[in-house]
N, C-alpha and C positions, 0 to 999 in steps of 0.2 A: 750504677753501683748499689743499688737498692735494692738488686734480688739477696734473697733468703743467702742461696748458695755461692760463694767465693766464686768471683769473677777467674776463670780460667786462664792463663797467660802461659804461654810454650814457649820457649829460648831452643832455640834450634842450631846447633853448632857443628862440628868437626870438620873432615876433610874435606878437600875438595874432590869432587870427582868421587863422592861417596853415596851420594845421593840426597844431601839436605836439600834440593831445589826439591826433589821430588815428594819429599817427604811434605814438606809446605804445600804442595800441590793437592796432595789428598787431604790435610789439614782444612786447606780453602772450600775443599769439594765438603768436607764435615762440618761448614757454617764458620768456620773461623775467618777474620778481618788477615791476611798474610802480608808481612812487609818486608822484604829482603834485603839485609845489610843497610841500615839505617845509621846516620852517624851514633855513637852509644850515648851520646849527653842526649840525645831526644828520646830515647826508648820509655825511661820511668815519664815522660811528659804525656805520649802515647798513650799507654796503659791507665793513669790516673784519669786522664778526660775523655778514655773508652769507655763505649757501653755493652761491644761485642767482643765476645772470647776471639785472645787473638793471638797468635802465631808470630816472631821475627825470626830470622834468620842472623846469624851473627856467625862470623868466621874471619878469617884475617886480613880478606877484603876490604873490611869494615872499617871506614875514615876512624882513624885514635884506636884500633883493636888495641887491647892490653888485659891479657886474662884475668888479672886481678881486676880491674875495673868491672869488667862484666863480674865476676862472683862479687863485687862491692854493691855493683847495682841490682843482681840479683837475692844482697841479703835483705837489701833495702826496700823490696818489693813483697819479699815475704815477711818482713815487718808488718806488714798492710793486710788486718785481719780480713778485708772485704775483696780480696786477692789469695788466688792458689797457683802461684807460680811453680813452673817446673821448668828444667833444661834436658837437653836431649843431646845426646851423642851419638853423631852418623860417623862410622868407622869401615876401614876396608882395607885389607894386607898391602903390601909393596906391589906384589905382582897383580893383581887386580887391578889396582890404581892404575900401573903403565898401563895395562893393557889395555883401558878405559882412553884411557888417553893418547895410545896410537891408534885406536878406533875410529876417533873422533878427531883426531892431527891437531889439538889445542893445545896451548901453552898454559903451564902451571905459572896462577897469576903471582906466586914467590919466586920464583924462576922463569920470568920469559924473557928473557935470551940465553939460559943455563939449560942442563939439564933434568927433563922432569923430576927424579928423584931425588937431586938436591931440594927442591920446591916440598916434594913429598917430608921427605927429613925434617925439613926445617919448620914444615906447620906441623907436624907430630909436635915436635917439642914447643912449640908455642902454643898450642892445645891444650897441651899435657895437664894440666890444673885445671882443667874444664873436665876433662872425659874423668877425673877423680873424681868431681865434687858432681858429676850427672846424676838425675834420678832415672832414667832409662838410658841405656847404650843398646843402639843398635849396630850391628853387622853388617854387612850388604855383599860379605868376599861372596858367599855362597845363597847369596837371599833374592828371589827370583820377586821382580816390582810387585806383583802381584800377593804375593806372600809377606812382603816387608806394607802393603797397603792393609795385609788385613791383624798387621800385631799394632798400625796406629790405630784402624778404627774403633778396637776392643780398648786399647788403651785412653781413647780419646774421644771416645765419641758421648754425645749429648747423655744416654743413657749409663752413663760414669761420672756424670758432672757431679753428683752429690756423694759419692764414693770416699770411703778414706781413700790415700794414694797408699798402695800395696807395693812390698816388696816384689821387682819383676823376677823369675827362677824359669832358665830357660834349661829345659832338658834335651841333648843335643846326641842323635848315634852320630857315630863316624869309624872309616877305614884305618887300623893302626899305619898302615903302609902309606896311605897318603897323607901322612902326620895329623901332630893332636889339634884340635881347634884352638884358632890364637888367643883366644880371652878364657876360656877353660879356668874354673875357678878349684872343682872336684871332679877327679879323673880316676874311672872303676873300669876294669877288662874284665871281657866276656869271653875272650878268646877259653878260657876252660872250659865252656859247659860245650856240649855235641855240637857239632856243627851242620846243618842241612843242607850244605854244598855238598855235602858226598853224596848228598841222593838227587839221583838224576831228575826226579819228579818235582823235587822241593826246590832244587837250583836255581828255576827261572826267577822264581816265587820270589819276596819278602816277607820279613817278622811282622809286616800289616796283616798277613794271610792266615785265616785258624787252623792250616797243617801246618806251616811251619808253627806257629804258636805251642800249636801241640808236642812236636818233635821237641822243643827246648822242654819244654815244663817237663817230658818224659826225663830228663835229667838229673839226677839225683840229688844234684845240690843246687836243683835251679830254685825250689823253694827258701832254703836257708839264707842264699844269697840274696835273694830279694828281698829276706824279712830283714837281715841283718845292715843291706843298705837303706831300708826305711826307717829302722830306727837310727842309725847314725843318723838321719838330715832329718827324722823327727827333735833331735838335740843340738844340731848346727842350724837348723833354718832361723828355729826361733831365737838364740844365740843371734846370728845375723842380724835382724829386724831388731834388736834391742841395742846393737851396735849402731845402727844408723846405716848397714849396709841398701844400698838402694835397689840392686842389680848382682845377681847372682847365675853362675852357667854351670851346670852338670853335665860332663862328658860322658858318654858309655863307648867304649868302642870293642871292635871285633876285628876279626882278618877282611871282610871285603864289606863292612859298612850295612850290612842289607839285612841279613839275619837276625841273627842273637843280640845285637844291641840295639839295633830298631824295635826287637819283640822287650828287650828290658827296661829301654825308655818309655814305652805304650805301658805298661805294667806299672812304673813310678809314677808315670802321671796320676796313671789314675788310683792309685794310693795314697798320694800326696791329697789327691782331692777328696776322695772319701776320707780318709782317717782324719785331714787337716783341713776339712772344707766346710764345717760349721761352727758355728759361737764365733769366739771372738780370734782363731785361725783365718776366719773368712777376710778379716780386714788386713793379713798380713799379707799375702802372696797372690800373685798371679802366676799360672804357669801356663806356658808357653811350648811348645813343641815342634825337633825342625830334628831332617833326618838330611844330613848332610850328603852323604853320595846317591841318595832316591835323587833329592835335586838335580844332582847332576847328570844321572843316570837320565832323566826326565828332559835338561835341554840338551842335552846329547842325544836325544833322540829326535827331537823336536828340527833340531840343525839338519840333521840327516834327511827328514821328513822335507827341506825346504820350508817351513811354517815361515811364515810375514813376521810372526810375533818371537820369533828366537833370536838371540843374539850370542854371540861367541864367545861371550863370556856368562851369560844365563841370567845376568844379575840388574842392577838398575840403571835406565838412561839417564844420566846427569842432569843434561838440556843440551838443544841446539841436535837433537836429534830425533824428535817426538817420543810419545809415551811408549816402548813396550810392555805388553802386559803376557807374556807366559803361563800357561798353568802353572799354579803350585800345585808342587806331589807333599809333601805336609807342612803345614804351618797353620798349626790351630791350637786353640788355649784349652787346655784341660779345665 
């Protein structure tokens, strides 16, 4: 406890079958001590007579789980000015969950001899005062391991140890058709400007590519619109972080996910980061970037291919089934 910088400490929580084993996994691989569902009277014993940054896992497994107790013990930690405690929220839809779990033919340890989505239901709401008071939430419906391995290591790795902790602000395209992303905090359509599926050349393409790039920005109010949503979240972001927001998502979406709201989230990132990425902006926000149907488009390819490393749901092994690691097609921090 004598280093300069606050000893490190990560509470690691949410569903099951969302990927907290896995997340601790790469935690371990980044130097941290990992200890999974320890009873909660021993956690702050832990931590005080640690000397390595360390990582627990806590979820409803956990001999006494009671949310309030973990946020009691968690306030109690951040009392402790030689301690930078943080909690983490691993999340994943209904349909994900099952399907995780007729993958794997395990029983939901809330329900095993019920059915799994009563078990699902029932830690959602026992959660629920956790995934509030998190300072990062992660996703995993559409987060490919690999991609959810590299928003922990920015997040957590040795070379962030002395970092203020930064509000996280994920900018996220997605398909209007295949509904809006579940934690979605601010949701803007792109569906107006041109669309590059009508040109046969551009179709295959996505808004990563500088002719589709080009095709948008040729649209008349593609500048306005991008100025006009950067200054709205130049006056909400920092709003946010003054509230104590921890965790913020910006939606964009289009008609097939790939075009115009991929090229308008590449565009706000890096706006965000230029206009808001010196002085004292820098200690507010990380941003994040994840283009929801590339992903999928990506293990849907990958399954096709036969790849070792694909799985039919694209997203992360639990446990009790080894590591997949898939390419990410984006997930990178602006």
């Amino acid at each position: 406890m004598s280093s300069l910088a606050p000893l490190r400490v990560v509470l690691v929580t949410g569903l099951s079958g969302a990927g907290k084993q896995s997340m601790l996994r790469v935690l371990e691989d980044l130097g941290y001590e990992t200890v999974d569902n320890p009873p909660l009277t021993m956690i702050e014993e832990m931590v005080t007579r640690g000397e390595r940054r360390l990582a627990v896992g806590v979820d409803a497994r956990t001999r006494g789980f009671d949310a309030e107790r973990v946020l009691d013990a968690l306030a109690r930690l951040r009392a402790n000015s030689a301690l930078r405690p943080e909690l983490v929220y691993v999340t994943a839809d209904e349909t994900a969950l099952l399907r995780r779990y007729t993958e794997t033919r395990r029983r939901h340890p809330l329900a095993p001899q019920g059915r799994v989505i009563d078990g699902v239901l029932e830690e959602r709401t026992l959660t629920a005062p956790l995934r509030d008071a998190a300072d990062l939430l992660i996703d995993t419906t559409d987060l490919p391991i690999a991609a959810m391995r590299a928003v922990v290591e920015r997040h957590f790795s040795a070379d962030n140890a002395t970092s203020l902790p930064r509000m996280a602000v994920t900018l996220i395209s997605f398909a209007y058709p295949l509904g809006l992303p579940r934690d979605a905090d601010l949701v803007f359509d792109a569906r107006f400007l041109r669309n590059p599926h009508y040109d046969p050349i551009l179709r295959p393409r996505t808004g990563l590519d500088p002719e589709v790039a080009a095709y948008v920005e040729a649209d008349a109010d593609c500048a306005g619109f991008l100025d006009q949503v950067t200054d709205l979240l130049g006056l909400l972001l920092p709003r946010f972080v003054q509230e104590g927001k921890k965790y913020v998502t910006i939606a964009v979406g289009c008609t097939g996910g790939r075009h115009r709201s991929v090229y308008i989230v590449e565009r706000l990132a890096a706006r965000l980061a230029s206009r808001f990425g010196t002085g004292d902006a820098e200690a507010m926000w990380r941003v994040h970037i994840a283009h929801r149907e590339l992903v999928r488009e990506e293990q849907a390819a990958a399954l096709a291919a036969g790849r070792p490393d694909a799985r039919p749901d694209g997203t992360i092994e639990e446990s009790g089934g080894g590591d997949a690691r898939p390419r990410p097609v984006q997930a990178q921090e602006a």
